[in-house]
N, C-alpha and C positions, 0 to 999 in steps of 0.2 A: 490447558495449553492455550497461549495467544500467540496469535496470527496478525502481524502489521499490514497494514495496504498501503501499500509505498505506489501513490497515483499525482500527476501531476493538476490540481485542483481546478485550473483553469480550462482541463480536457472533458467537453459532455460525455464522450468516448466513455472514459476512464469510468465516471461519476458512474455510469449505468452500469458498468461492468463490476463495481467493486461492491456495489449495492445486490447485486445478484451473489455476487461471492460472498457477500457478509452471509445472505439467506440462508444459505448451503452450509456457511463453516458454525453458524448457528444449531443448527440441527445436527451437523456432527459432534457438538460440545463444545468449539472452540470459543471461545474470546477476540473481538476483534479489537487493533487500534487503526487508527488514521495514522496515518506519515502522508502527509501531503508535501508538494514542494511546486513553487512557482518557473524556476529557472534551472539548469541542468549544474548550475555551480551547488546551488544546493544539495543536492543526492546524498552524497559524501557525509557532509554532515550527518543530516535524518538519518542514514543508515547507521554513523556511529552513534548516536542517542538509543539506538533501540537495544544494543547490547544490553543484554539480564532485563528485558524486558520484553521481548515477544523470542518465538520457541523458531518461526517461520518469517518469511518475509512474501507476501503473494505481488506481484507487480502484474497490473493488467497489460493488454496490447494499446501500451501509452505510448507514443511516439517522442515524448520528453524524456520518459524513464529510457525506453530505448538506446537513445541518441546518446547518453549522459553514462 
């Protein structure tokens, strides 16, 4: 199974957050990718690249993914 971390790259926030959830989905067996995004017009996109490509989408308490 893979799991995307859909975090906005410029958020330390995010970075820490997604770095502990990679740990965890490690040790359950998953696969992690990156989806990172700079700006909120992005999301959109990233999130339709990921189709047939991760099972999960995890979004930390990013205030860019929020908003967006």
């Amino acid at each position: 199974k893979k799991v995307a971390m859909l975090y906005c790259s410029a958020e330390a926030n995010s970075k820490i957050q997604v770095a502990m959830a990679k740990k965890e989905a490690k040790k359950l067996g998953f696969e992690t990718i990156d989806a990172t995004v700079s700006e909120s017009s992005e999301i959109r996109q990233v999130v339709e690249s990921l189709k047939g490509k991760a099972d999960a989408i995890y979004a930390p308490t990013d205030n860019l993914i929020a908003a967006g």
